[in-house]
C-alpha positions as CSV (number, residue, x, y, z in Angstrom):
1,X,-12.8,-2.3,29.0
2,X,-9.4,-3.3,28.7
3,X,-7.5,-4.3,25.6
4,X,-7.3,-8.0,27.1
5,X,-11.0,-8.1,27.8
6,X,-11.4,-6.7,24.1
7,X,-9.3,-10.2,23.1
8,X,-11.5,-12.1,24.6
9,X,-14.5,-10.9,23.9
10,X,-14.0,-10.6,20.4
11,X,-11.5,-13.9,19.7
12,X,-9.2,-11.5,18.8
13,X,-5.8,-12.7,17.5
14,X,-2.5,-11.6,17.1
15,X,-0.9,-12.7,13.7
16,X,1.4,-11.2,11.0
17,X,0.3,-8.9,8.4
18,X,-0.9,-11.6,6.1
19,X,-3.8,-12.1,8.3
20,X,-4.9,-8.3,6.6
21,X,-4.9,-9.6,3.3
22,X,-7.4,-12.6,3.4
23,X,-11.1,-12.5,2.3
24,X,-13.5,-11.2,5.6
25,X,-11.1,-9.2,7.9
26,X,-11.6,-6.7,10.0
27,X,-8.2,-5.4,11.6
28,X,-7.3,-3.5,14.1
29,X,-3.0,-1.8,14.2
30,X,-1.8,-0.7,17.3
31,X,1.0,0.9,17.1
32,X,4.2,0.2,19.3
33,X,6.5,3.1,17.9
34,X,6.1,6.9,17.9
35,X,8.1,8.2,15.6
36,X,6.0,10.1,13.0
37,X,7.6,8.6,10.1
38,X,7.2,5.2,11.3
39,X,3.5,5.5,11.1
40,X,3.0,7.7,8.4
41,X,4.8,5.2,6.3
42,X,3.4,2.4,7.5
43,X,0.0,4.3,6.3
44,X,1.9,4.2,2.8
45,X,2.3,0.8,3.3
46,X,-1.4,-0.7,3.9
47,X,-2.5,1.2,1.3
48,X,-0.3,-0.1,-1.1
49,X,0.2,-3.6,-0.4
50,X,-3.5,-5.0,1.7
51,X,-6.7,-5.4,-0.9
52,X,-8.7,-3.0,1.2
53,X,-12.0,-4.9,-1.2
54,X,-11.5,-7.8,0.9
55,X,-10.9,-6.2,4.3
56,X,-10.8,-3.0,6.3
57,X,-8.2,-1.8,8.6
58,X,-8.1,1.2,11.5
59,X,-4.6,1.9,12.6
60,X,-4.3,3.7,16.3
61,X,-1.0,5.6,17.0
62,X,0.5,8.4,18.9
63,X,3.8,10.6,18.4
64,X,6.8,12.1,20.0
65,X,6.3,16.2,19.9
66,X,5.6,17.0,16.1
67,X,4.4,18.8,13.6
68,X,3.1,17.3,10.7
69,X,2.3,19.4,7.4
70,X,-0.5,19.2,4.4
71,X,0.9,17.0,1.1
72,X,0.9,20.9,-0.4
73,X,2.3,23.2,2.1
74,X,5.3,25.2,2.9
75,X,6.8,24.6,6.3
76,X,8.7,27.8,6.6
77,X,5.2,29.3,6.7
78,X,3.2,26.9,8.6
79,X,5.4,26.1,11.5
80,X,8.2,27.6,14.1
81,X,11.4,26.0,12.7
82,X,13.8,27.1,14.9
83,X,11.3,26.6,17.9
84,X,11.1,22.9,16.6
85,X,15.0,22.9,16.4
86,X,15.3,24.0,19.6
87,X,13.0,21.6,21.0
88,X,13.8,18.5,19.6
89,X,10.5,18.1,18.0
90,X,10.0,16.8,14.7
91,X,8.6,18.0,11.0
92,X,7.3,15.5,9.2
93,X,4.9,15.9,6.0
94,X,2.1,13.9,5.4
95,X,0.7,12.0,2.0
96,X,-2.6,14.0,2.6
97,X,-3.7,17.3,1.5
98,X,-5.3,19.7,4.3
99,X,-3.7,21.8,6.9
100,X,-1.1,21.7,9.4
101,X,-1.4,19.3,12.9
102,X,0.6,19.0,16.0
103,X,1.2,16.0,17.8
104,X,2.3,14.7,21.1
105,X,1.9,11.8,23.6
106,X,-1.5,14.0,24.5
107,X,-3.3,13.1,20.8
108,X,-4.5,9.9,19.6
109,X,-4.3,9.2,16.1
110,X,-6.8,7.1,14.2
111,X,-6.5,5.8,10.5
112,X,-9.6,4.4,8.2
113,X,-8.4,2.5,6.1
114,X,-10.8,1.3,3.1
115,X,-11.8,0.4,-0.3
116,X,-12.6,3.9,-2.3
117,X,-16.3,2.6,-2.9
118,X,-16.4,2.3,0.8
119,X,-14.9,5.4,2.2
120,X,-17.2,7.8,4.0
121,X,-15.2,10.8,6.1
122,X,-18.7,11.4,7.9
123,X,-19.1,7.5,9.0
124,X,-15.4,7.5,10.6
125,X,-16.4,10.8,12.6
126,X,-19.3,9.5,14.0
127,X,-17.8,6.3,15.2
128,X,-15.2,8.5,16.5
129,X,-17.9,10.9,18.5
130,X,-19.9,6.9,19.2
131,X,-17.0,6.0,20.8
132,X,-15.9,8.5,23.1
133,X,-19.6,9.2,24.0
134,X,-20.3,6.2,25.1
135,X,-16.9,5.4,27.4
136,X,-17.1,9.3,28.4
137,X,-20.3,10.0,28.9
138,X,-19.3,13.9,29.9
139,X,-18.5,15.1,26.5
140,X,-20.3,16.9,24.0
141,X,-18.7,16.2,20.5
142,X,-20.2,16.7,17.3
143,X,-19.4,17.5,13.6
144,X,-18.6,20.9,12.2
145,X,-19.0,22.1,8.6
146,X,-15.4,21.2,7.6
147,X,-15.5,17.6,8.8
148,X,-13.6,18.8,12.6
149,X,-14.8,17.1,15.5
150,X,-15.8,19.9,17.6
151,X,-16.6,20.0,21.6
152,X,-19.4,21.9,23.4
153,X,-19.8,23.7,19.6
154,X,-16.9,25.7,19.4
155,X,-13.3,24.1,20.0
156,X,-12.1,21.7,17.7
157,X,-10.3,18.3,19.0
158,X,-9.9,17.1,15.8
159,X,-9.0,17.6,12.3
160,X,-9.2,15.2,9.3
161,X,-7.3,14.8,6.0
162,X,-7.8,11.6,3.6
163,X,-6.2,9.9,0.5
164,X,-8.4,8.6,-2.0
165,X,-6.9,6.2,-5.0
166,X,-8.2,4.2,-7.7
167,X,-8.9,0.9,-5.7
168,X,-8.1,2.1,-2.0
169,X,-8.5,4.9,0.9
170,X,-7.2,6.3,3.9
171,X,-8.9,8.8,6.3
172,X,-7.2,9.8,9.3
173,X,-7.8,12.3,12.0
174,X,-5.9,13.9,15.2
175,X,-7.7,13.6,18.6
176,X,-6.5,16.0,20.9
177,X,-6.8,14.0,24.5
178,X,-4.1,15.8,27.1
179,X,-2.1,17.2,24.6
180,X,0.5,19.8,25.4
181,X,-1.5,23.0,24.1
182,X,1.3,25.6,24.8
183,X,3.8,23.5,23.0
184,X,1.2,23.2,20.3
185,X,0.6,27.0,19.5
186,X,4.0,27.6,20.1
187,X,5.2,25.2,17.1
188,X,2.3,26.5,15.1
189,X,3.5,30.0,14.7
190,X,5.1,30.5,11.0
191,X,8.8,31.2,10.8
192,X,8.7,33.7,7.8
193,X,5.1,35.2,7.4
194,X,6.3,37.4,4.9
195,X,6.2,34.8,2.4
196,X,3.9,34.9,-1.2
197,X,2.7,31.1,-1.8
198,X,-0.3,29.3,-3.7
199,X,0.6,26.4,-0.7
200,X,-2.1,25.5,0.6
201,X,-2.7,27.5,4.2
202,X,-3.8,26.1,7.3
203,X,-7.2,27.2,8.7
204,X,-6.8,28.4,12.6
205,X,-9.1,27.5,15.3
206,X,-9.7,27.2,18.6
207,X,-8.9,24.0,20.1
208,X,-9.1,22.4,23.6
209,X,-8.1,18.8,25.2
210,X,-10.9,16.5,25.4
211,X,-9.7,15.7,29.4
212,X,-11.2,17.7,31.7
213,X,-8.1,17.2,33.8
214,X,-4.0,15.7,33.4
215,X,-5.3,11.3,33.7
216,X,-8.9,12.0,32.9
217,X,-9.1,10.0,29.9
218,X,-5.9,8.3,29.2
219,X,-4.8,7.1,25.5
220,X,-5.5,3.7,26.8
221,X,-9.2,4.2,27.3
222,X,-9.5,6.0,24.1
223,X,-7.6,3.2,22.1
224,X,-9.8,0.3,23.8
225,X,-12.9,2.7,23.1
226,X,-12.1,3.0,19.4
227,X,-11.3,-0.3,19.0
228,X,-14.4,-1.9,20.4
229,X,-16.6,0.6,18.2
230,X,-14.8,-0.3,15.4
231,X,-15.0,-4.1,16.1
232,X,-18.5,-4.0,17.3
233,X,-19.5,-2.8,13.9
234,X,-17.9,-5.6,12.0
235,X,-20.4,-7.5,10.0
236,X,-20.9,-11.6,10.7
237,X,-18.4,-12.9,7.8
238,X,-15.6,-10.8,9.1
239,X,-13.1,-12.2,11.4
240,X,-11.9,-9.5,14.1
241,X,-7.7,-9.0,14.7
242,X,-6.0,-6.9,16.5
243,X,-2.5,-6.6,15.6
244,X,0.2,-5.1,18.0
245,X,2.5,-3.6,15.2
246,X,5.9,-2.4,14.8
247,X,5.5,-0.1,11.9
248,X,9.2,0.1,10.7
249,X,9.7,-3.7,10.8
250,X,10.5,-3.9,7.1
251,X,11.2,-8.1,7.6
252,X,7.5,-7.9,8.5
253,X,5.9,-5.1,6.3
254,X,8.8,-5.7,3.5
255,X,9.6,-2.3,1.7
256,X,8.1,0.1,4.6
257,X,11.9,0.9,5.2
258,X,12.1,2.6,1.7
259,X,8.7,4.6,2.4
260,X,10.0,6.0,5.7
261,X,13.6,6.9,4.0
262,X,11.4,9.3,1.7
263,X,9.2,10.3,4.1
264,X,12.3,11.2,6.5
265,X,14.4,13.4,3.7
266,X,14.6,16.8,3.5
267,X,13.2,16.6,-0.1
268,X,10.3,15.0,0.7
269,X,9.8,17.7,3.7
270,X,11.4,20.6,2.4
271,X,11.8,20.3,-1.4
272,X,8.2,19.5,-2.0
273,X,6.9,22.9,-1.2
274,X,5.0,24.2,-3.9
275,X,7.4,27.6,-5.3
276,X,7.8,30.5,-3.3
277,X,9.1,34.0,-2.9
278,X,10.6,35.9,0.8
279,X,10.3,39.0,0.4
280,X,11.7,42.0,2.8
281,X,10.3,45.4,1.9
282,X,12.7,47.3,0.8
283,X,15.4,45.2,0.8
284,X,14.7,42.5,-1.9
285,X,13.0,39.2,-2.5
286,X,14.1,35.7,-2.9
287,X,12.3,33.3,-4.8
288,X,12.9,29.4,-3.6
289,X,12.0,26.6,-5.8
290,X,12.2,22.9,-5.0
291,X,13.8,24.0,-2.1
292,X,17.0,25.8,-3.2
293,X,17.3,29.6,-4.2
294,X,16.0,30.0,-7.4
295,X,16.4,33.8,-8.4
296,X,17.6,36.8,-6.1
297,X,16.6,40.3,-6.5
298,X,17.1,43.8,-4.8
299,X,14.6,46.8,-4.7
300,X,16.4,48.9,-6.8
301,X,13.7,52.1,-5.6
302,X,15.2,51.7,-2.1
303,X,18.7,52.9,-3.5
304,X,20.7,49.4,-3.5
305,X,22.6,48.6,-6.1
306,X,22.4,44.8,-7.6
307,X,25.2,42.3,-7.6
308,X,24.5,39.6,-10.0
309,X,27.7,38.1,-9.6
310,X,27.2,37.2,-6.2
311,X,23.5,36.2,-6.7
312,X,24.9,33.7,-9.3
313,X,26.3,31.9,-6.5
314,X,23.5,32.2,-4.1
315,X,21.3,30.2,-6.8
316,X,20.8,26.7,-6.0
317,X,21.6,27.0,-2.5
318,X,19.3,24.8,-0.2
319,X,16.6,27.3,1.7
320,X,18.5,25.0,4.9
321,X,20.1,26.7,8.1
322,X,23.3,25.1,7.5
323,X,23.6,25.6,3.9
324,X,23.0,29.7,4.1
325,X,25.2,29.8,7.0
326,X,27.8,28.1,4.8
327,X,27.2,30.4,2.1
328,X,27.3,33.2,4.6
329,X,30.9,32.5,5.8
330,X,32.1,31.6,2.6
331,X,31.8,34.6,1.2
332,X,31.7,36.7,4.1
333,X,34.0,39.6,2.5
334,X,31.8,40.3,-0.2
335,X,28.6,40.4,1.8
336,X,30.5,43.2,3.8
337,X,30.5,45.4,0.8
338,X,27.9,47.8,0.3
339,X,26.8,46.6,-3.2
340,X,26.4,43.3,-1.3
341,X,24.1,44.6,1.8
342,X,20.7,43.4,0.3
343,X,22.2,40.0,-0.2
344,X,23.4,40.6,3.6
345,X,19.7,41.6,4.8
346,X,18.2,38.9,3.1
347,X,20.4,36.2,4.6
348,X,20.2,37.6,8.1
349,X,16.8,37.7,8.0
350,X,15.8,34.5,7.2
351,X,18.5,33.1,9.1
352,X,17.1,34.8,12.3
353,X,13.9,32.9,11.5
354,X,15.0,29.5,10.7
């Protein structure tokens, strides 16, 4: 069933964001942009302007190639950065605790979007596995002991994380459709693994495209399947929307622009890492907090000498490509020193990586 027959059927209606806020509503977004920061913050924004008591919301959307990381994690350790980099795909981190996700035009993502006396992870799942089931009769979905949507028992297609506030909750979840799986464990691989962190780490597993073959299910089966589940369940009082969004229209969904300047800045995705320490056996460790160098130190049992003048000026320096290769070639003399060469090691290393 198409989305137009979906319209009709249900007396759907397409009407600004004010239509999400009255009594009885039962809305459905549909995305129009995929940028991740577009959507993410307009997941900000329903949940902190729509009174989810009086009406419940799923948002549908898909991504250009990202990678999108846990509220608590460290991307230098969860994801390629200078595969991303080279690839034009983007980092983005998420509002949500749990573990790292990559997207593409191959994965569907869905958002839940209720009051917190309402929110149930294992309700969204199975009209998730209802959905799919039913339009693709062929699959074998089902739900694993960490909330994943698993197929045929063993390879996960999706992964969930949720936000749960005083009055309101979110729940979304990645659906791995025709997604680019090469690209995916590519990304995944951590820049610096020789990082010590209480970050939150991601949990590996094995994973696998719901289509059997490239067209098999396309995202627009899966959106009209999830939205007529999701419509059919709506009790009598509420009314049934679907809304055709653009989730950075901040004339529409006044402030969104703000939520997606945060959500875009390096200290949002970078700085927010809980602290951490690199550390290169014997050569030295450096210890990053908030995103810039926060203390320097050599291995004094592998014979090199320490230069605190020069690790005075390494402090504060952003834990960014640019800003090390700045410091680099600023003080390139020095680093050529012997005194200098764990500073040198250190640099090059991480550099390499990032």
């Amino acid at each position: 069933m198409n989305i137009t027959n979906l319209f009709s059927r249900f007396s759907l209606k397409t009407c600004s964001y004010y239509g999400a806020r009255n009594n009885s509503r039962r809305v459905v977004y549909h995305s129009d942009d995929d940028t991740p920061y577009h959507n993410l913050a307009f997941e900000e924004w329903i949940y902190d302007n729509v009174d989810l008591s009086k009406s419940s919301c799923m948002l549908i959307w898909r991504s250009k190639p990202s990678v999108v990381i846990g509220r608590h994690q460290n991307p230098w350790l969860e994801c390629n950065l200078k595969y991303l980099r080279d690839n034009s795909m983007f980092l983005a981190r998420r509002q949500t605790g749990g573990g790292t996700v990559y997207h593409d035009h191959g994965n569907l993502n869905v958002t839940f979007f209720t009051s917190r006396s309402s929110y149930s992870r294992k309700c969204n799942l199975r009209l998730i596995i209802s959905a799919l089931e039913k339009k693709f009769p062929f699959l074998n979905l089902s739900i694993n002991n960490r909330d994943d949507i698993v197929m045929d028992g063993k390879y996960k297609v999706s992964g969930s994380a949720a936000k749960l506030g005083r009055r309101n909750a979110y729940h979304h979840c990645t659906i791995l459709n025709d997604a680019n799986l090469k690209l995916l464990s590519s990304a995944l691989k951590p820049s610096l693994s020789n990082i010590n962190t209480k970050a939150t780490s991601s949990v590996r597993s094995k994973t696998k495209n719901l289509s059997r073959c490239p067209g098999d299910i396309t995202h627009q089966d899966m959106q009209s399947a999830l939205t007529e589940e999701y419509m059919a369940r709506a009790v009598e009082s509420e009314e049934p929307y679907i809304i055709q969004a653009d989730p950075s229209d901040n004339n529409t969904f006044e402030g969104v622009k703000d939520i997606i300047d945060r959500l875009n800045s390096w200290k949002w995705i970078y700085a927010k890492s809980p602290k951490f320490a690199i550390e290169i056996p014997c050569v030295g460790k450096l210890s990053v907090a908030d995103g810039l160098v926060s203390a320097v130190e050599s291995y004094s049992e592998c014979g090199l000498s320490v230069a605190p003048e020069l690790e005075k000026q390494l402090l504060g320096v952003k834990l960014a490509r640019s800003d090390l290769q700045s410091f680099r070639e600023k003080y390139a003399a020095e680093l050529s020193s012997d005194k200098n060469k764990y500073i040198c090691s250190l640099l090059e290393n991480i550099l390499t990586n990032i």
